[in-house]
N, C-alpha and C positions, 0 to 999 in steps of 0.2 A: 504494500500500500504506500502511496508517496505521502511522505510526511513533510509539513514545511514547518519547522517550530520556530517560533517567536519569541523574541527578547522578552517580553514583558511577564514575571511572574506570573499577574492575572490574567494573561490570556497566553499557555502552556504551548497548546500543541494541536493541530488539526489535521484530518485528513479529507480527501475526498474521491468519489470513483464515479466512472464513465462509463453511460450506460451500450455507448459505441464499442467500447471497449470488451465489456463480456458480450456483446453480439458478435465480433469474430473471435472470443475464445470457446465461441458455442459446441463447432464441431469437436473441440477435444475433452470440454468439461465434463460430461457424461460416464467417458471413462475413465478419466482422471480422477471421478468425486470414488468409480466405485472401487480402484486401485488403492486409493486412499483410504476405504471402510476398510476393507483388506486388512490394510496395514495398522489399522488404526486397534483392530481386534485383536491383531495376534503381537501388538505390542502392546497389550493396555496395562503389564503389568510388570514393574522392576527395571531400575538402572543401573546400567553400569558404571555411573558415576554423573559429575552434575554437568559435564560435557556433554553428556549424551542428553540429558534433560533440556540442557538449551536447544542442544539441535531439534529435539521433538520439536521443542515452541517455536525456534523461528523456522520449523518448516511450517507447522499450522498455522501461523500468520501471514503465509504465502497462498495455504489456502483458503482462507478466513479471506484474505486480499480478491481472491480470483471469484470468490461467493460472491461477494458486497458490488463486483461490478455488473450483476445481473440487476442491480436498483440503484437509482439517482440518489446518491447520501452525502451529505455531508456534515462532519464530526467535529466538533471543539470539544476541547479539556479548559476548565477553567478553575486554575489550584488556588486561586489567593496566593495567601503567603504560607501555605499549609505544606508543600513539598518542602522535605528534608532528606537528604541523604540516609537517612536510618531506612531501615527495613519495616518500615509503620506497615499497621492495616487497612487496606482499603474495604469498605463496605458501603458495597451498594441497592439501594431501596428500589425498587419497582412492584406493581400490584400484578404487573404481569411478565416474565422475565422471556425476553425475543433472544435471538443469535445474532442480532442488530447490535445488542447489548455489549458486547466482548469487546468491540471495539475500543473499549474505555481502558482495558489493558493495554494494546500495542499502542494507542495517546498516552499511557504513562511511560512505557516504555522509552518512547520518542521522548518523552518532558525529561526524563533521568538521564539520558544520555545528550542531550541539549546542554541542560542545565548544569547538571556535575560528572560529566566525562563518564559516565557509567552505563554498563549495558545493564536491563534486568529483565529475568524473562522471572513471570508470575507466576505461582501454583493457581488453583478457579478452586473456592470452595461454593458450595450451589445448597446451600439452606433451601430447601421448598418442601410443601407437602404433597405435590405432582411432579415429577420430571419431567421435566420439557422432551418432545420427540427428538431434538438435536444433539440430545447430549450425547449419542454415538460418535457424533465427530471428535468428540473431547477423550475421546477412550483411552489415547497414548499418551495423554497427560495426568492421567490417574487423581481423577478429581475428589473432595471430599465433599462429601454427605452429611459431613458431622461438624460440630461445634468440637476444633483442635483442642488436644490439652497444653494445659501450661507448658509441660516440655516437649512437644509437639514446637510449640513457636518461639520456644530458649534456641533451641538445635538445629530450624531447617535455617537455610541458608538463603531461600528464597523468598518474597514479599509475599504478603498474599490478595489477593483479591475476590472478596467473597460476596454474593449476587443473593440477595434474598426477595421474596415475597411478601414475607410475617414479619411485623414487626414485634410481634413475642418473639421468636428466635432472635431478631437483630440487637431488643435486649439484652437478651442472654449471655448470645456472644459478646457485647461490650463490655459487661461486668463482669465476666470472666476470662478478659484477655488480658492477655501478659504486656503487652504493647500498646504504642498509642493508637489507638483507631481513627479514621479519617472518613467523614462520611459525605456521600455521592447521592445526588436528586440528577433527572433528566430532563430536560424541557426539549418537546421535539413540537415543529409544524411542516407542513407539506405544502406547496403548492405545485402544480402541473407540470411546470416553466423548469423548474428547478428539482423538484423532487422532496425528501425528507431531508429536514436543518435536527441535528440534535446537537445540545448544548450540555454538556455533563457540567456540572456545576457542584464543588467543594461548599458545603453549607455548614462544616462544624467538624470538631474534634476534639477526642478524650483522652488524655494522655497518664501513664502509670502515676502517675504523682496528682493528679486530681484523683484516679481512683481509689488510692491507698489516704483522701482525708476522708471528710465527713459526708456520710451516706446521704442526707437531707440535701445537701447540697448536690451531691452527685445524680440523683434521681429527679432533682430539681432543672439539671441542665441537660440531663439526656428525655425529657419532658419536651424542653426548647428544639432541640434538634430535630426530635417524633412529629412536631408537630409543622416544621419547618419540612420535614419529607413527605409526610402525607398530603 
């Protein structure tokens, strides 16, 4: 996906794809998506180190890249002043969670390596009480289901980015993460001319040191943010 990232912290990183473009990737996409299921199954489980974990990611964001030119879209990331070189969590709010949606990883991706010389490729955790029919494409990146534990996100090496539906689980998981959590709304409109504009948008965050003070206060500000995503 071509990325053009921008100096301005508040405004990260965008993409965009042409719908000319997957019109002549037509004739090969077909077999290429099912090449990919293939591969996608009979890898979905175990690495041989975190070299090969990248390569899984930036090959799927190649094919993530070659899906999204079958529809007119275009993407910003908008961090504030929220990006930091740590390994923070990303969580992100939807009532309905699309494959439109992923996009928001290879925008951070793009913003981390803009910003501070760094490449990162993202683990996808997917909180829902339905799975979406696409998450077979996600097979070789061995997504979680669960709400990690504490040494679970001491040890892995990689960020996370976690997509939920519930705002009871997105709860959950912030008052039981080890890290600072950083939290994502989407504001998307359509018109004919142009296509789908989605805007991801940095609305709040919770870091180890607000959650380790006072509870009344902590449930006071993740209140502010609930209320700010729905």
């Amino acid at each position: 996906m071509r990325y053009i990232s921008l100096l301005r912290m508040e405004s990260t990183a965008q993409s965009k794809s042409y719908l000319s473009l997957g019109i002549l990737l037509s004739p090969i996409f077909l077999p290429f998506l099912g090449c990919f299921s293939i591969y996608s199954w009979r890898h979905r489980r175990g690495y041989k180190g975190p070299e090969e974990y990248t390569a899984r990611y930036s090959f799927f964001k190649r094919v993530y890249w070659i899906i999204s030119q079958y529809s007119r879209q275009e993407n910003h990331l908008r961090m504030g002043d929220y990006l930091t070189p740590k390994h923070n969590l990303i969580v992100f709010y939807s009532p309905t969670l699309k494959l439109e949606l992923l996009s928001i990883s290879f925008l951070l991706s793009a913003a981390y390596k803009s910003n501070f010389q760094k490449g990162r490729s993202f683990k996808f955790c997917i909180l829902t009480n339905s799975r979406p029919r696409w998450l077979f494409l996600l097979s070789s990146l061995e997504i979680l289901y669960k709400i990690p534990s504490t040494r679970y996100l001491k040890e892995s090496i990689y960020p996370l980015v976690c997509f939920t539906d519930s705002i009871d689980k997105l709860r959950k998981f912030t008052l039981e993460s080890y890290k600072t959590v950083i939290f994502f709304r989407v504001e998307s409109s359509y018109t004919w001319w142009k296509g789908t504009k989605r805007e991801f948008q940095a609305i709040g965050s919770l870091n180890t040191r607000e959650r380790l003070g006072n509870s009344a206060q902590i449930e006071l500000k993740l209140d502010k943010i609930v209320e700010l995503l729905s």
